[in-house]
Every structure is written in structure tokens, then in C-alpha cells.
C-alpha positions in Angstrom: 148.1 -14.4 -48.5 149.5 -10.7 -48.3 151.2 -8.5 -50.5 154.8 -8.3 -49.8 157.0 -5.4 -49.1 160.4 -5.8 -49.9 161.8 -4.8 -46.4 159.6 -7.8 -45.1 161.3 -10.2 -47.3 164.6 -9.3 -46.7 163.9 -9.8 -42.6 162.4 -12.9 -43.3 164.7 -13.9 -45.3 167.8 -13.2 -42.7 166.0 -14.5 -39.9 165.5 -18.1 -41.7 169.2 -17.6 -42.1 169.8 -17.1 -38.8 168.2 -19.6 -37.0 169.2 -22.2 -39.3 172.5 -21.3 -40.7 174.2 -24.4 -38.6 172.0 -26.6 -40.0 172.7 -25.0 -43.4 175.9 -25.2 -43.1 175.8 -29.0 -42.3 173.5 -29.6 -45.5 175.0 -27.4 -47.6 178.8 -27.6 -47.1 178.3 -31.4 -47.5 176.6 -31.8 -50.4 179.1 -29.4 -52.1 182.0 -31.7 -51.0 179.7 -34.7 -52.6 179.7 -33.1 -55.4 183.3 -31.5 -55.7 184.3 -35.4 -55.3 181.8 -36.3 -57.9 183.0 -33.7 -60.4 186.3 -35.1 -60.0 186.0 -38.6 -60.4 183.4 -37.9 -63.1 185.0 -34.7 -65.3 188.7 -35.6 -64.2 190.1 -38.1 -66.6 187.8 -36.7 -69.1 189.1 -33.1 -69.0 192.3 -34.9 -69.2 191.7 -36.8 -72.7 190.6 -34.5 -74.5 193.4 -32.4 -73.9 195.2 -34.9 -75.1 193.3 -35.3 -77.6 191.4 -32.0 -78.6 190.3 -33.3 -82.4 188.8 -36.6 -81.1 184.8 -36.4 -81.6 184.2 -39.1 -79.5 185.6 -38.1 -76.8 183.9 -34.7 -77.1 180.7 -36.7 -77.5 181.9 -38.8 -74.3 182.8 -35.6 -71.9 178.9 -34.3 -72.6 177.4 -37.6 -71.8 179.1 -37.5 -68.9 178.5 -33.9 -67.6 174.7 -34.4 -68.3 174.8 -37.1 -66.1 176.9 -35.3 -63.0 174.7 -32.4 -63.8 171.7 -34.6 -63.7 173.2 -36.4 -59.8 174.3 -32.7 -58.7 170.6 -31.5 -59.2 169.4 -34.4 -57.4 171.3 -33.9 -54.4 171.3 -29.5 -54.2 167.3 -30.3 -54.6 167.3 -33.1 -52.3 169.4 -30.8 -49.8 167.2 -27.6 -49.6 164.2 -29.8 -49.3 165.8 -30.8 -46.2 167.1 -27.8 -45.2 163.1 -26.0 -46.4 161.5 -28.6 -44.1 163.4 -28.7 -41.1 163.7 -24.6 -40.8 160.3 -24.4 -41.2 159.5 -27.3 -38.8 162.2 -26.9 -36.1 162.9 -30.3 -33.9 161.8 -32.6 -36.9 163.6 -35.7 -38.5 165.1 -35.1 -41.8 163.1 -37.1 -43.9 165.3 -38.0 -46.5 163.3 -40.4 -48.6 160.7 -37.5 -49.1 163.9 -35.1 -49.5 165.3 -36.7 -52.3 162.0 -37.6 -54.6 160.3 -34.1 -53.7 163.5 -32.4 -54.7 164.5 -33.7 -58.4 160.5 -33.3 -58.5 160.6 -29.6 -58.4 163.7 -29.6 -60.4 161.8 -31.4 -62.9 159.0 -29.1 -62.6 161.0 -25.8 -63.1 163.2 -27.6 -66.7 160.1 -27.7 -67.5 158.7 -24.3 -66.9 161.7 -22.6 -67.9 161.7 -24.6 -71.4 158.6 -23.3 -71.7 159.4 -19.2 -71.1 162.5 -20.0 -73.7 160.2 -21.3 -76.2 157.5 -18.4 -75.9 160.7 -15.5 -76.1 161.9 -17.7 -79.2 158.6 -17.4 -80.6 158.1 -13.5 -79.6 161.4 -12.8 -81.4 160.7 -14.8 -84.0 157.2 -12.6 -84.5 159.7 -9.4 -84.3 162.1 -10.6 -86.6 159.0 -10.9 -89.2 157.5 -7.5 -88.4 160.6 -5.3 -87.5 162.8 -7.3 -90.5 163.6 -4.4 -92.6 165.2 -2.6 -89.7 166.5 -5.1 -87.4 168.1 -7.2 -91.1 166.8 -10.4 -90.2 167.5 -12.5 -86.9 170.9 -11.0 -86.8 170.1 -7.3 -86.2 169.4 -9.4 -82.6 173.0 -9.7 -82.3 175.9 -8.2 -80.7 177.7 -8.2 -83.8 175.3 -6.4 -85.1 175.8 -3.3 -82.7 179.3 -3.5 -83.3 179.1 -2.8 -87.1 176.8 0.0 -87.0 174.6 -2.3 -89.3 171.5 -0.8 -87.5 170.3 2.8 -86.9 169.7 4.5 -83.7 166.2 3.7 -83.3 167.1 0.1 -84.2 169.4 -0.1 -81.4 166.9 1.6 -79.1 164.8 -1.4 -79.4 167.0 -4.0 -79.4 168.2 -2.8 -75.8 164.4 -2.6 -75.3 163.8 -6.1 -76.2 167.0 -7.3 -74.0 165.5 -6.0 -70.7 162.3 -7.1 -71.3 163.6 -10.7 -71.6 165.7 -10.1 -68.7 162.4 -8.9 -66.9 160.2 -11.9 -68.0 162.8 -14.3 -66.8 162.9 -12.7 -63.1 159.5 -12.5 -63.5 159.3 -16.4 -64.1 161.3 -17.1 -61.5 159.3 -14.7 -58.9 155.7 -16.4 -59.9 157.7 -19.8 -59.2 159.7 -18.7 -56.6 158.2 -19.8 -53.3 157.0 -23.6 -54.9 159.6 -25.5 -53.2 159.0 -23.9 -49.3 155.3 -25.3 -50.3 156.3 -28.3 -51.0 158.5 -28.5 -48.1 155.8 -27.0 -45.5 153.0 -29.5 -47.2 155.2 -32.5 -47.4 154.2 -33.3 -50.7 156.4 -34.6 -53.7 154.2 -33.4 -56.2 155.7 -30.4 -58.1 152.2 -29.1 -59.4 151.3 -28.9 -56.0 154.2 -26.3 -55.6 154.1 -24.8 -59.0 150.6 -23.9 -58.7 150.2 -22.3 -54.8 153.8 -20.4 -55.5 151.9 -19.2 -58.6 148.7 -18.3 -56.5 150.4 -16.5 -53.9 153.0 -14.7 -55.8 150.2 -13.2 -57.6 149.5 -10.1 -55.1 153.4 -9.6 -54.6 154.5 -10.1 -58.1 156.3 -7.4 -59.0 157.8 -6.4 -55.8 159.1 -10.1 -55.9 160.7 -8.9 -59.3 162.5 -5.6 -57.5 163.1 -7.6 -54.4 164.8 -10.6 -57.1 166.9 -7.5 -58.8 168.3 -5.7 -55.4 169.0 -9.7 -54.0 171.0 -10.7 -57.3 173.0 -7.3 -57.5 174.0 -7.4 -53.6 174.9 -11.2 -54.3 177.1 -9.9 -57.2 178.8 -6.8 -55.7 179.3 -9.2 -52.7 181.2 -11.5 -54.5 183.3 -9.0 -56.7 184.5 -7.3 -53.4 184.9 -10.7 -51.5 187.0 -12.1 -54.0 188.8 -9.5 -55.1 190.1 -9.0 -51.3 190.3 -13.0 -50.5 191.8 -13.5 -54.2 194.3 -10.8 -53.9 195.4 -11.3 -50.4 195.9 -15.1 -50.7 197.4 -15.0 -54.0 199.8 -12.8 -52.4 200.5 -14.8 -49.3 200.6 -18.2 -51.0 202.3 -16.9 -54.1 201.5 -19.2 -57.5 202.5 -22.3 -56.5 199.5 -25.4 -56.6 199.5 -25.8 -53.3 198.2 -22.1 -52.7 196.1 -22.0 -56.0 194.1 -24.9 -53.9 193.9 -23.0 -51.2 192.9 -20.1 -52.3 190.2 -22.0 -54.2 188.7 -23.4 -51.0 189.4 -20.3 -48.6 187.1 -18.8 -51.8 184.7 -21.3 -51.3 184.1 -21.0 -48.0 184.3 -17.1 -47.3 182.5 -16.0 -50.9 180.3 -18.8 -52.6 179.3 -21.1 -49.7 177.7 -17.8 -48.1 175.8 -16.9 -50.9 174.4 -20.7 -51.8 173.0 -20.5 -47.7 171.4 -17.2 -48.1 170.4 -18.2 -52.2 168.4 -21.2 -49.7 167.3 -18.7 -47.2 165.5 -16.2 -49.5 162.2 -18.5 -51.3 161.5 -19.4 -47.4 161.8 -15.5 -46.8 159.4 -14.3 -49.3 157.1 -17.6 -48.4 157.1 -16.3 -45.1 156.4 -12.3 -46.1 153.5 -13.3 -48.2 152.1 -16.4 -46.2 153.6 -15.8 -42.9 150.6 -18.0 -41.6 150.9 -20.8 -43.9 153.3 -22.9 -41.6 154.0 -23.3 -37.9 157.6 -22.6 -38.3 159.0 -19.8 -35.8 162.6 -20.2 -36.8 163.4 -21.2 -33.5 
């Protein structure tokens, strides 16, 4: 266990990227068309009733039954997928091992509901604490609000903490995800399904690293997002003006987007917990990303 430097994580986090972006590609790219023809035969007919029929409760009751469940397969098979694609970059010349794959991977996304329920319910109970002390100037729960900003309902020093509070619950939450961050590339490089397994070494070796996790988490998630705004802004314009608005080019646009903007980002998303594994365990697996 080291402490990270940012730099370190970013070349790790390229060169798992690098060496296994075929195999990334493979995994990834089909799992998304699993779940695109999921989505559809799932979600279709239902978006398609209840435009119908907007008033009907039970079909809106129906449509969330229904995207819990997809949402519930999807996570199951993206899980399943980066164990694979954890494991085998890590372990170059290996057999998928897909029953271990697909237990190991709803595992962790059990394991990470469940911590993320948690940090919810403890910044519920925070603000709650807040609302009681600060509740003459913040005028109850709702001087949280936007709508409260808007109205000038709160002075300047109330506002000043409310955009206080706002970061630091953006903070905790990358936070959270840093301590938790590297749990499935353990899981993968142990071969174990048990998320506590995961939880708890990502939580040990973040420790050193944890807040240059944080910054390296911030710089990754604004690069991702000022990558995408430019990438589609140039595939979205271009297309839309080549293909004009017909269907045909609507769904072409839609998949030249998927495959030039978002696909890129999910394989790097997938390369960067093996990166920072790597920068702050770089002995804890015989991987060489070969």
C-alpha cells in the first residue's frame, strides 16, 4: 500500500486501457447491445401505453415495476461485465470465468446500494440536525431549496451556507465513492464473491490516498464531462446536418453517438478503479497489462 499521486493514477489508469481496450470493447459494447434490446422489449410497449393513456395509475404503477426490474438485469450484467473485464486485464491469458463473473458482480453492486443508502441516510440526518439548529435562518427544511434562493427568502449569510452545505455533500459523496472505489479490482484480483471482502481492503487501502482519490475523482468526472459536451456537440451537429431530421438519421446519429462519445467513456469509467488499484497497490496483483 502507497499513497497515490494523481499523475500515477492517471498512467495507470490509461495503460489498463490500453492493453485491454479490445477486450473492453468486446465486453463492453456487447453487454450495451444486451441491454439496448432489453430496454426495448422491456420499456417499449410500456412507454407506448401510457402515452396513450397518461391518466391511467396502473399503468404508471406497471412502467415502474418494470424499470426496477430492467434496472435490476442491467446492473447484473454491467457488474457481471467489468468483473470480467477486472479479472482478465489484471490476469492476462486467463478464461473468463463467467459463473464467478456474474455472482461477484451483482455482489458488489449489492454491497455499494447498500453503502450509498447508508451516506444518504447520514446527510438526511445531518440536515435534518441543521434544519433544527440553523431553523430561524434557513425557515425550516425549505430554506434548503432552490426555490428558496430564487425568492430572496434568505439573507446573504444564509445563502453563504447553503452553498457551503451543497459542496460538502458533493464532497462526502466523491469521498464515498473514493474510500469504495478500488473494491471491485479486489475482488476481481482475489477471485472472491464476497463484497465485504472488497468493501473493506478498498476501504484499507484508500486510506493513505484518500483525498488525492477525491481530486483525482473531480479532474476524471470534469474531463469526462467537457469530453462529452465537445464530442457531441461536433458528432450531434455534423450528423444532424448531414442526415437532416428524418428517423432514419435521428438513429444514426444516436448510435454514431454511442459509439464515438459514451462507449469511450464507459471503457475508460472501467479502466480508472483498476488504475488507482494499481497506483496504490501496484504489488497486489501479477497483472502487467500485457
Amino acid at each position: 500500500m502507497t499513497k497515490m499521486s494523481i499523475g500515477a493514477a492517471f498512467s495507470e489508469t490509461f495503460a489498463f486501457l490500453k492493453a485491454n481496450w479490445m477486450q473492453m470493447l468486446i465486453w463492453v459494447g456487447g453487454a450495451l447491445v444486451v441491454v439496448g434490446l432489453l430496454g426495448y422489449l422491456f420499456l417499449g410497449s410500456t412507454f407506448s401505453a401510457m402515452a396513450l393513456a397518461p391518466n391511467d395509475p396502473s399503468l404508471v404503477m406497471g412502467a415502474f415495476s418494470k424499470i426496477f426490474l430492467f434496472a435490476l438485469i442491467a446492473a447484473v450484467i454491467l457488474y457481471g461485465v467489468s468483473m470480467l473485464i477486472w479479472r482478465g486485464g489484471m490476469h492476462p491469458g486467463e478464461a473468463p470465468n463467467f459463473a464467478w463473473a456474474f455472482q461477484a458482480g451483482p455482489a458488489l453492486a449489492f454491497g455499494m446500494f447498500v453503502v450509498m443508502i447508508a451516506a444518504y441516510i447520514l446527510i438526511f440526518i445531518v440536515m435534518f440536525i441543521l434544519t433544527l439548529i440553523f431553523g430561524a435562518a434557513f425557515g425550516g427544511i425549505g430554506g434548503f431549496s432552490p426555490a428558496a434562493l430564487e425568492s430572496g427568502a434568505v439573507g446573504g449569510g444564509a445563502i453563504f451556507l447553503i452553498v457551503i452545505l451543497y459542496i460538502a455533500v458533493i464532497v462526502f459523496m466523491l469521498w464515498v465513492q473514493g474510500r469504495f472505489l478500488v473494491a471491485g479490482p479486489v475482488m476481481a484480483n482475489q477471485l472472491t464473491r464476497n463484497p465485504v471482502t472488497g468493501l473493506g481492503e478498498s476501504w484499507r487501502l484508500t486510506g493513505p490516498s484518500q483525498w488525492t482519490i477525491v481530486g483525482f475523482y473531480l479532474l476524471f468526472t470534469i474531463g469526462v464531462f467537457i469530453y462529452a459536451l465537445i464530442a457531441g456537440m461536433i458528432f450531434g451537429g455534423v450528423l444532424g446536418a448531414i442526415l437532416g431530421g428524418s428517423a432514419v438519421g435521428a438513429m444514426l446519429t444516436m448510435i454514431v453517438m454511442a459509439a464515438a462519445v459514451y462507449l469511450p467513456i464507459i471503457m475508460i469509467s472501467f479502466s480508472m478503479p483498476v488504475g488507482v488499484y494499481r497506483a496504490i497497490a501496484p504489488r497486489a496483483s501479477g497483472d502487467v497489462f500485457a
